[in-house]
MARGU-367420 format. One line per 2 residues: number of its first residue (from 1); their letters; for each residue y, z, x of N, C-alpha, C, O. Coordinates in pm, whole numbers, m for minus. Atoms other than C-alpha are relative to their C-alpha. Last residue first. Layout:
NUM> A> Y,Z,X,Y,Z,X,Y,Z,X,Y,Z,X  ... .
This chain:
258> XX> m142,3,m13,3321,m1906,m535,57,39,m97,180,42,m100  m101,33,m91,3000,m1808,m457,140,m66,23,196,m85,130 .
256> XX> m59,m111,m56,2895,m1664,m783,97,m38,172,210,m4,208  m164,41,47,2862,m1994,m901,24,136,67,125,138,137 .
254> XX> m59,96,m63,2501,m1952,m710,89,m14,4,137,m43,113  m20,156,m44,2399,m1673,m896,39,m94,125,64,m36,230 .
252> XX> m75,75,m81,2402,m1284,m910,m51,m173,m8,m164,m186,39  121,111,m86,2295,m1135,m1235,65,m98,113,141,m188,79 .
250> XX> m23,128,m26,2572,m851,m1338,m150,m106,49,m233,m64,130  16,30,m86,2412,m596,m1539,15,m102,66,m69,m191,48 .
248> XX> m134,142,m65,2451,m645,m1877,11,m3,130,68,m109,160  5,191,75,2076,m657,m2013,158,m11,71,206,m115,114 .
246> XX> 6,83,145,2062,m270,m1864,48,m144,24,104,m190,124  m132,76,m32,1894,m167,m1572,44,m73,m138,m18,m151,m211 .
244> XX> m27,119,21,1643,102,m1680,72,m73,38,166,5,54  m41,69,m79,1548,477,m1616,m41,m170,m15,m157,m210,m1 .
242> XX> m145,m6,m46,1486,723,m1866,88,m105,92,211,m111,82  m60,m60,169,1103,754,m2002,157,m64,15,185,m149,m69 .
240> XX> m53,132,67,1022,605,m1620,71,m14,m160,147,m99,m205  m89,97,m5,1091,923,m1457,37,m126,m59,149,m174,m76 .
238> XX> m128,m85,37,862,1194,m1492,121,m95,m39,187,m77,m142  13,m48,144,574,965,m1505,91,67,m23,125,61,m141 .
236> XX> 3,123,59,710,765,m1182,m8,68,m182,68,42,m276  m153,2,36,723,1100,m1026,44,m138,m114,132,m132,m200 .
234> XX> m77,m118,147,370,1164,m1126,108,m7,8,168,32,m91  42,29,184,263,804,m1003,54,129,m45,121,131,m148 .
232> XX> m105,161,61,466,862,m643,m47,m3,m152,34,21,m241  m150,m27,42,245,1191,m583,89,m65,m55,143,m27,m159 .
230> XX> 35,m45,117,m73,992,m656,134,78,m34,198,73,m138  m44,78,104,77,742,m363,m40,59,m136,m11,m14,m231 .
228> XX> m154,60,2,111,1005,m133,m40,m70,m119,m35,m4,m223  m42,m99,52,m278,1134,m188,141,43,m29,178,138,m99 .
226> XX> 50,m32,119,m414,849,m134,99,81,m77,164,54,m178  m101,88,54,m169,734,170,m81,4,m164,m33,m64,m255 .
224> XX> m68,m58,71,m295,1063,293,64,m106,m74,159,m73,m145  22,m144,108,m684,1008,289,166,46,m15,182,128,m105 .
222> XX> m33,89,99,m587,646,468,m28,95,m98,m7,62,m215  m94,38,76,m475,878,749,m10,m116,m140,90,m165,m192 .
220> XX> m98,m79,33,m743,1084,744,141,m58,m44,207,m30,m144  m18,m80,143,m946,830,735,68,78,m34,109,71,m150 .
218> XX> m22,151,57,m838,643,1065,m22,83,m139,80,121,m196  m93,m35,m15,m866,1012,1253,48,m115,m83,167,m97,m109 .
216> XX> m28,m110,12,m1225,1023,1160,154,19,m61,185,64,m172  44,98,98,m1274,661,1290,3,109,m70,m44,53,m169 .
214> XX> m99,110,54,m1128,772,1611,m3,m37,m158,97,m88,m208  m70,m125,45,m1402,1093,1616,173,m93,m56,252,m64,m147 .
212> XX> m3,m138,89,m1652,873,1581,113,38,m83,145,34,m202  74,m93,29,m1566,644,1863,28,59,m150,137,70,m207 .
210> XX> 33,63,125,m1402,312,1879,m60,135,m43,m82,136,m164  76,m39,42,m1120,348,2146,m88,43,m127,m25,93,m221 .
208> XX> 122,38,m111,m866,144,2242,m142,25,m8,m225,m62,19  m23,m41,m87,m600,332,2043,m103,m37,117,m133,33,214 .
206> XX> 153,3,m42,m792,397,1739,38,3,141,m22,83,212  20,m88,m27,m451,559,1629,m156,m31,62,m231,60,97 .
204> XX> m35,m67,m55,m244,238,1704,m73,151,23,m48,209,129  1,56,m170,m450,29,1586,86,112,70,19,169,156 .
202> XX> 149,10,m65,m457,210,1244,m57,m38,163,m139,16,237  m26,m129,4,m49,220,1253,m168,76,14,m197,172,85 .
200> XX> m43,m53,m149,m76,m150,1287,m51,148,35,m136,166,123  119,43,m127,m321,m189,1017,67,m2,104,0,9,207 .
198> XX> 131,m121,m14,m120,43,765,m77,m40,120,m129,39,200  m30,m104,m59,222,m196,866,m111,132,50,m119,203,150 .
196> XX> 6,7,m113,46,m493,761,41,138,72,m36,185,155  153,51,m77,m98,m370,469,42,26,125,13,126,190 .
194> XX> 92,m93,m44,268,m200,375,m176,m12,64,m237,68,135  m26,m58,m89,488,m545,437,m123,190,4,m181,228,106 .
192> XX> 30,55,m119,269,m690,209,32,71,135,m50,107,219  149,55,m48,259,m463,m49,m57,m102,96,m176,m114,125 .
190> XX> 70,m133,m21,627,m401,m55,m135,19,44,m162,57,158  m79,4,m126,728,m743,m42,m55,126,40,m121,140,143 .
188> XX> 70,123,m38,522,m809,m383,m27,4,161,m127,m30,224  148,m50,22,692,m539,m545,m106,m52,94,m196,24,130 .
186> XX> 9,m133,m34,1033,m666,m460,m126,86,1,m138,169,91  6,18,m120,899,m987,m571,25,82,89,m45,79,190 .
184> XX> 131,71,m101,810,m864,m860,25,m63,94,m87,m105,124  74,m147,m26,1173,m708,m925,m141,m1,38,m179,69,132 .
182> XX> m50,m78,m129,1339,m1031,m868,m68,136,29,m92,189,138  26,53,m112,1168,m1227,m1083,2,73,117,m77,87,210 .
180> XX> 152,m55,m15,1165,m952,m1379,m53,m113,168,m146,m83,242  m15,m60,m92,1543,m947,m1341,m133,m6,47,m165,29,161 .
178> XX> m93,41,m120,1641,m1151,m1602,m37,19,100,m14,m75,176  83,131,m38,1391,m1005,m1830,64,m89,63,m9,m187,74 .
176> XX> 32,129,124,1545,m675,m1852,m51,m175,35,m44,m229,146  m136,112,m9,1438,m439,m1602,7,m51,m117,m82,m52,m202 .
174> XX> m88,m54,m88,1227,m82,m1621,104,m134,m6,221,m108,m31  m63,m141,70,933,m140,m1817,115,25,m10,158,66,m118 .
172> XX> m36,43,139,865,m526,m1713,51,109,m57,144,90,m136  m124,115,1,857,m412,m1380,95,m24,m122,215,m10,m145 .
170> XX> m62,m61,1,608,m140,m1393,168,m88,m13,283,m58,m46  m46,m15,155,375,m370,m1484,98,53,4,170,8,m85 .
168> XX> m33,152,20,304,m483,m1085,49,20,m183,116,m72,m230  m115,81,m94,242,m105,m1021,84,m112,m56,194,m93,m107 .
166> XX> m40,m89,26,m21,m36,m1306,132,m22,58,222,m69,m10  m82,74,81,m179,m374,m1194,106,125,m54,215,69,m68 .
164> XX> m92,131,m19,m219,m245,m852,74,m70,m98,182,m126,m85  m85,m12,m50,m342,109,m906,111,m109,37,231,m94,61 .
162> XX> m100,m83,96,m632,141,m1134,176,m15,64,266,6,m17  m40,37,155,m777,m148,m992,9,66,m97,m7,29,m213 .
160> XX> m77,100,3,m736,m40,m617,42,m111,m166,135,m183,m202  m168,m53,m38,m835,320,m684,71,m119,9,186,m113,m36 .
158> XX> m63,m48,118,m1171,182,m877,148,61,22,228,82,m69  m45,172,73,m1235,m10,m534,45,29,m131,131,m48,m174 .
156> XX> m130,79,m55,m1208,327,m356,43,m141,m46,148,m205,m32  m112,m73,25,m1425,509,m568,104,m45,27,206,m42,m42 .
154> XX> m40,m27,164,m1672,256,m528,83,79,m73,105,51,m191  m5,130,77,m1693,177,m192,74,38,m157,184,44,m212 .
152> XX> m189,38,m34,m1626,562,m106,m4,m134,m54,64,m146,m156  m117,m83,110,m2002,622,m320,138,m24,28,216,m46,m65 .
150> XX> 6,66,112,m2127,274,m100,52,90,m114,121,41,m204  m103,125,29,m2045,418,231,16,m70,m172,124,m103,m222 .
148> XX> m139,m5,m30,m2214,754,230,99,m109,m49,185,m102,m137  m62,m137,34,m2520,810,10,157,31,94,237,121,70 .
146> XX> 42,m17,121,m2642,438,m33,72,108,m43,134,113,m149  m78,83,47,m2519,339,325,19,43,m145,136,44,m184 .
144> XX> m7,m102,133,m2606,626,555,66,m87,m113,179,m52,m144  m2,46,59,m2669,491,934,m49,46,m153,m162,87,m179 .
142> XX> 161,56,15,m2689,725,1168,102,m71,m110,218,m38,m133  33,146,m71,m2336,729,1348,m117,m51,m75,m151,m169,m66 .
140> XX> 78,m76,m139,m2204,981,1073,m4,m152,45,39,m256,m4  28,95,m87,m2057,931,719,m32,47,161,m11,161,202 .
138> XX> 124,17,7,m2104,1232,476,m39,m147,129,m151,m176,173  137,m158,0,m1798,1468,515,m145,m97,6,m235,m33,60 .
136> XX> m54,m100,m135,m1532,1231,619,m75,51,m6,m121,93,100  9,49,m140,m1664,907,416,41,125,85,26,99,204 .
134> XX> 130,38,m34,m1643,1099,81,m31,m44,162,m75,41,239  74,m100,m27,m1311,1207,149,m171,1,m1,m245,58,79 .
132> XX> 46,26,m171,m1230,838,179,m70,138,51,m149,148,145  83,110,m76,m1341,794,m172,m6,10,141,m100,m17,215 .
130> XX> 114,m51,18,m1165,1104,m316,m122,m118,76,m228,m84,129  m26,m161,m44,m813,1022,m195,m170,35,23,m221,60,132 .
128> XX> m26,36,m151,m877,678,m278,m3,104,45,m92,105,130  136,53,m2,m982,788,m654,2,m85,156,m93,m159,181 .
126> XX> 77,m68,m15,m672,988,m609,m98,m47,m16,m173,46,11  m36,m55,m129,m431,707,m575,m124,125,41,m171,125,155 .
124> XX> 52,71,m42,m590,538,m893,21,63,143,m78,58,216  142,31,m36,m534,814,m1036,m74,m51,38,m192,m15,42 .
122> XX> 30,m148,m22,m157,875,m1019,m174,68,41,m216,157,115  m12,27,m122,m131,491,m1049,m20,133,62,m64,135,177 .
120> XX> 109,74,m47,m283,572,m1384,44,m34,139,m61,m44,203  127,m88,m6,m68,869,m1475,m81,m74,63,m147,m16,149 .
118> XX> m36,m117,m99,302,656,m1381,m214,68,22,m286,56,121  59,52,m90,167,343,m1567,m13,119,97,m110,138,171 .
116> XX> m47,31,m84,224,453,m1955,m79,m1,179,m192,44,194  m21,m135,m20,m1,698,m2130,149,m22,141,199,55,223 .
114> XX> 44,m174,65,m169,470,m2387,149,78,83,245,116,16  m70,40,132,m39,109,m2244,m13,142,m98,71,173,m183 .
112> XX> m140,m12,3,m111,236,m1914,58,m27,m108,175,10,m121  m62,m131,m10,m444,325,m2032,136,2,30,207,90,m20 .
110> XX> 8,m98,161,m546,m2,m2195,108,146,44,212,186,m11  m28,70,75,m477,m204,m1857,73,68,m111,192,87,m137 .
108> XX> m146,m87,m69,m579,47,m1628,85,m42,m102,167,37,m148  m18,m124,56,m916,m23,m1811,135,32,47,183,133,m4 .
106> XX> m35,23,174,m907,m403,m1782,27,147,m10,131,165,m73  m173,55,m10,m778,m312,m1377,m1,m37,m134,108,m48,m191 .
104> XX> m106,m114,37,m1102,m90,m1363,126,m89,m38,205,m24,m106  m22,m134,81,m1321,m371,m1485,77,91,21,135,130,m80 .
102> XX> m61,65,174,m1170,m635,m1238,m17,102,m66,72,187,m66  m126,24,45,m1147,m396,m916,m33,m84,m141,8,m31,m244 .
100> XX> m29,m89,68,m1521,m259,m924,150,m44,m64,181,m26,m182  89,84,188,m1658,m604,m794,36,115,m62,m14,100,m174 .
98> XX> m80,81,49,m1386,m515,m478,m61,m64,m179,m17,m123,m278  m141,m29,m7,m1535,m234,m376,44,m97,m57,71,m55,m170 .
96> XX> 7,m73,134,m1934,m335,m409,159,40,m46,178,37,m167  m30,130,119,m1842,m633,m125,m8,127,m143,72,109,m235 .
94> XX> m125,m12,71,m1767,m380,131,25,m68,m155,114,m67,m240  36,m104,8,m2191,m404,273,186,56,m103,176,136,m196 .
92> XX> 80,m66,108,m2166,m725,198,6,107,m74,7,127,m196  m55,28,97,m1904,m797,470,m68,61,m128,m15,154,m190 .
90> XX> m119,m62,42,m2063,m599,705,90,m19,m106,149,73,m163  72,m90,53,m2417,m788,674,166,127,m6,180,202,m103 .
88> XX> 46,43,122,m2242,m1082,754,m70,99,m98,m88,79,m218  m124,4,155,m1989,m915,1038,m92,m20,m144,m64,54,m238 .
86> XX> m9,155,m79,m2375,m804,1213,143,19,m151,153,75,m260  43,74,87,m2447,m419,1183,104,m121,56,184,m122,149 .
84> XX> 20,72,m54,m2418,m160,1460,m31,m139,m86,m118,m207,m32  109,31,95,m2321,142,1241,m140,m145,101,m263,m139,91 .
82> XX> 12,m93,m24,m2071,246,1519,m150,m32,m84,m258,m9,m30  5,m72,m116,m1977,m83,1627,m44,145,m39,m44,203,70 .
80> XX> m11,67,m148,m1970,m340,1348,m51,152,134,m170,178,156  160,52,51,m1988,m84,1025,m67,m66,151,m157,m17,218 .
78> XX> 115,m135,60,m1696,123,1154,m155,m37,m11,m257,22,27  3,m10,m106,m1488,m171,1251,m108,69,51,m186,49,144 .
76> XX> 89,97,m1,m1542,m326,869,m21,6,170,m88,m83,223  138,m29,27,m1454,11,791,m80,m134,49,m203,m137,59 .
74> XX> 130,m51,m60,m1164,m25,987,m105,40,0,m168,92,93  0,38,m120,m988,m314,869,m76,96,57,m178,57,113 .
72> XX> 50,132,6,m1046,m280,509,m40,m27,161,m150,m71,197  112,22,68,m932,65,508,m77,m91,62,m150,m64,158 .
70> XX> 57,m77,m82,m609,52,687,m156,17,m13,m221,11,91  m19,26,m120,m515,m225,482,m57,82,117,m123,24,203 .
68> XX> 91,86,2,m596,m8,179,m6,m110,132,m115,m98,188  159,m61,20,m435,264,321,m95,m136,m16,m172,m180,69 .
66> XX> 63,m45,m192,m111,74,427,m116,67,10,m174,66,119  33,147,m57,m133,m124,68,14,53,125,m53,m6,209 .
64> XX> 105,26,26,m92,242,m105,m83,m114,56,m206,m113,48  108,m91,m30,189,346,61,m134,m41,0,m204,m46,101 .
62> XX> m1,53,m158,381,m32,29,m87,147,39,m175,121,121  70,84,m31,276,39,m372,m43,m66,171,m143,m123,213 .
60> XX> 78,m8,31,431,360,m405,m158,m120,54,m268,m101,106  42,m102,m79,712,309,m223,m138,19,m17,m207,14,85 .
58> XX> 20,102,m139,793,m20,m440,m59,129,112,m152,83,178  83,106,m47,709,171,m702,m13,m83,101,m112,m135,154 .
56> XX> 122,m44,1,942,457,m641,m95,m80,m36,m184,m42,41  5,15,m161,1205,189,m596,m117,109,27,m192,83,122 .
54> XX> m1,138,m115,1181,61,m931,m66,15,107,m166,m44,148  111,56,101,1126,425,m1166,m25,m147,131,m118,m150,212 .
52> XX> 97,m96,m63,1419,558,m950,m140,m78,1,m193,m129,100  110,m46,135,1639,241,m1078,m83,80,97,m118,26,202 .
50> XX> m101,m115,34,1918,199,m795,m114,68,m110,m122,188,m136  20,m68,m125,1662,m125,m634,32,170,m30,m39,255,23 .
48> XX> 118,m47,62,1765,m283,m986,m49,92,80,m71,198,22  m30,m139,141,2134,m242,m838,m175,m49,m77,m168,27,m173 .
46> XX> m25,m177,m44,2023,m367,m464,29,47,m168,m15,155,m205  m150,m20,101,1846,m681,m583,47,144,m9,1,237,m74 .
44> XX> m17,m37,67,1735,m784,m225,97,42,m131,220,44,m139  87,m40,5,1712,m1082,m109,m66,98,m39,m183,79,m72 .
42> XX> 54,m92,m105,2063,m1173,m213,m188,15,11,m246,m16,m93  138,m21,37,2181,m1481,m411,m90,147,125,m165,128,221 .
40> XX> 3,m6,120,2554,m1416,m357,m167,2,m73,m204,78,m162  30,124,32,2501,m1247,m62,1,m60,m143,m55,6,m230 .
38> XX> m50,97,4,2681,m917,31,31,m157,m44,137,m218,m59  m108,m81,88,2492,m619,m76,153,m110,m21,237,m110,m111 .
36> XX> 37,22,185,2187,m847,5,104,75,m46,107,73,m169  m32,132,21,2338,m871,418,m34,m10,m193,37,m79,m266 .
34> XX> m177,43,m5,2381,m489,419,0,m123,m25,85,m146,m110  m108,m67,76,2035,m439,279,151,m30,23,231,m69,m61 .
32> XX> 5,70,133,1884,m704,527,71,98,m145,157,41,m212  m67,108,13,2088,m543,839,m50,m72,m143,37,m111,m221 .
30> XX> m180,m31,31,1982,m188,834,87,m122,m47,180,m113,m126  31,m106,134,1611,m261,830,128,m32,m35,166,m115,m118 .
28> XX> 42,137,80,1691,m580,1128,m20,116,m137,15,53,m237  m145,64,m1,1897,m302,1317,m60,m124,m87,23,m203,m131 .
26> XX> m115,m64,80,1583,m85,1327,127,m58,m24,204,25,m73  45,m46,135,1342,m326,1373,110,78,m88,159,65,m200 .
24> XX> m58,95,60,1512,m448,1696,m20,m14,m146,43,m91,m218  m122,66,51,1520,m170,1805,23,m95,m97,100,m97,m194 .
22> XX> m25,m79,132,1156,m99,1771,150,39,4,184,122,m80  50,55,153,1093,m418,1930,36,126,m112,54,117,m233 .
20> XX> m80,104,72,1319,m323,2218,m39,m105,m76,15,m214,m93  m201,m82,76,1182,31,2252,71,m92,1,185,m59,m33 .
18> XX> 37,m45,120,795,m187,2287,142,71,m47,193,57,m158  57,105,132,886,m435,2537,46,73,m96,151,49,m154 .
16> XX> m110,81,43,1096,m162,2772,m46,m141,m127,28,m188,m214  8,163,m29,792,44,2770,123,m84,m40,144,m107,m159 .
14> XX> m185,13,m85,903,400,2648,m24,m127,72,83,m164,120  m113,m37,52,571,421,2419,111,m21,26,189,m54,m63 .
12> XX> m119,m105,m7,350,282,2683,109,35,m103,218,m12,m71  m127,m20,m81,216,m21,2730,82,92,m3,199,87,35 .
10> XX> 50,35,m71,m169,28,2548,124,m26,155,93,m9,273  75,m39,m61,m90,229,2305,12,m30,178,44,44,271 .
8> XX> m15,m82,m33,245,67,2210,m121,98,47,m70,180,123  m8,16,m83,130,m245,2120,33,114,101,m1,101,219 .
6> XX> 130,51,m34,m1,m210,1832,18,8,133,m82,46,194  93,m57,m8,304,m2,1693,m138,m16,66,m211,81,84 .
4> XX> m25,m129,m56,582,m216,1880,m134,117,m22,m188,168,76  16,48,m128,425,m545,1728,10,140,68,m96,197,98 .
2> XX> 198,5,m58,395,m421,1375,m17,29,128,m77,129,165  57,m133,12,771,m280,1394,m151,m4,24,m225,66,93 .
């Protein structure tokens, strides 16, 4: 699916490459579910998977990791070529974002334990929301670091450590401790596969071109994977009160195969 999206600018949508990578995506989706409904050790665990509370995290989290992904990659495109700054001075310039994640992630900490995880992934999504909106209204070609880039920095690094451990807890809520392997890794899978997917889907809308108005169209979409994944936290709050796999739930094994 990466391959097809990146590639698809530049060969054509109907390119025999690219409609037999995104075949082959689609019959590889379809196929690992059918093969885990089958296996005795499966890859996925389709009945935790059945938990709302579960699989709306995993949604949640592969949303939120195609923004941030999307992010990462083109502000540091943003800085480079439109800003004209050197990678070393680009890096830097991102570095306030990430020194926000520890402290928010002690506070997500406390609060999910207050109000559960649903509200705080709910806010962490909107402090992305509100970060990239910053960047749409105040970023330009001149160079604006203090009053553009560095308020989204910081909003947006408080969205990633309100939002990740909030996620990654959700586990323990929802399974019994049997399961907690399987359900972080499900989690895990999610957030990988969504990075990569956000930075295709970025390439694909820059599309060759670095301008402005590209870098525009790059926020917008990491302005909706904000505003998706805040939706996901209030369903999550509606939902996790109720939804569990219980302790008897078969656990598949090894002996299972014969």
């Amino acid at each position: 699916m990466a391959y097809a999206l990146v590639e698809a600018p530049d060969r054509g949508w109907g390119s025999p490459a690219v409609l037999i990578a995104f075949a082959v995506a689609a019959v590889a989706l379809a196929w690992v579910p059918w093969r885990s409904a089958r296996h005795a050790v499966p890859v996925l665990d389709l009945p935790a998977l059945r938990v709302p509370t579960l699989w709306l995290a995993c949604l949640a989290v592969a949303v939120y990791s195609a923004g941030f992904g999307a992010m990462l990659f083109g502000n540091v495109l943003f800085l480079t070529s439109q800003w004209h700054d050197s990678i070393l001075v680009a890096g830097l310039s991102l570095a306030p974002g990430p020194l926000v994640v520890v402290p928010m992630s002690q506070l997500a900490g406390r609060l999910a334990h207050r109000t559960g995880p649903g509200p705080v992934i709910a806010a962490g999504g909107l402090a992305m929301a509100l970060g990239v909106t910053v960047w749409l209204l105040r970023m330009g070609s001149e160079p604006a670091y203090l009053t553009a880039m560095l308020p989204g920095q910081l909003l947006t690094g408080a969205g990633v450590g309100l939002t990740m451990p909030s996620v990654s807890g959700i586990v323990a809520t929802v399974l019994p401790a049997v399961r907690w392997g399987a359900g972080s890794s499900m989690i895990n899978t999610s957030r990988q596969v969504g990075t990569v997917l956000g930075t295709a889907v970025l390439v694909a809308i820059y599309a060759g071109t670095q301008d402005l108005a590209a870098f525009r169209r790059g926020w917008l979409l990491i302005l909706s994977t904000g505003i998706a994944t805040s939706l996901a936290g209030l369903a999550i709050a509606a939902r996790r009160r109720t939804d569990h796999v219980p302790e008897s739930a078969p656990e598949p094994t090894l002996a299972t195969r014969t």
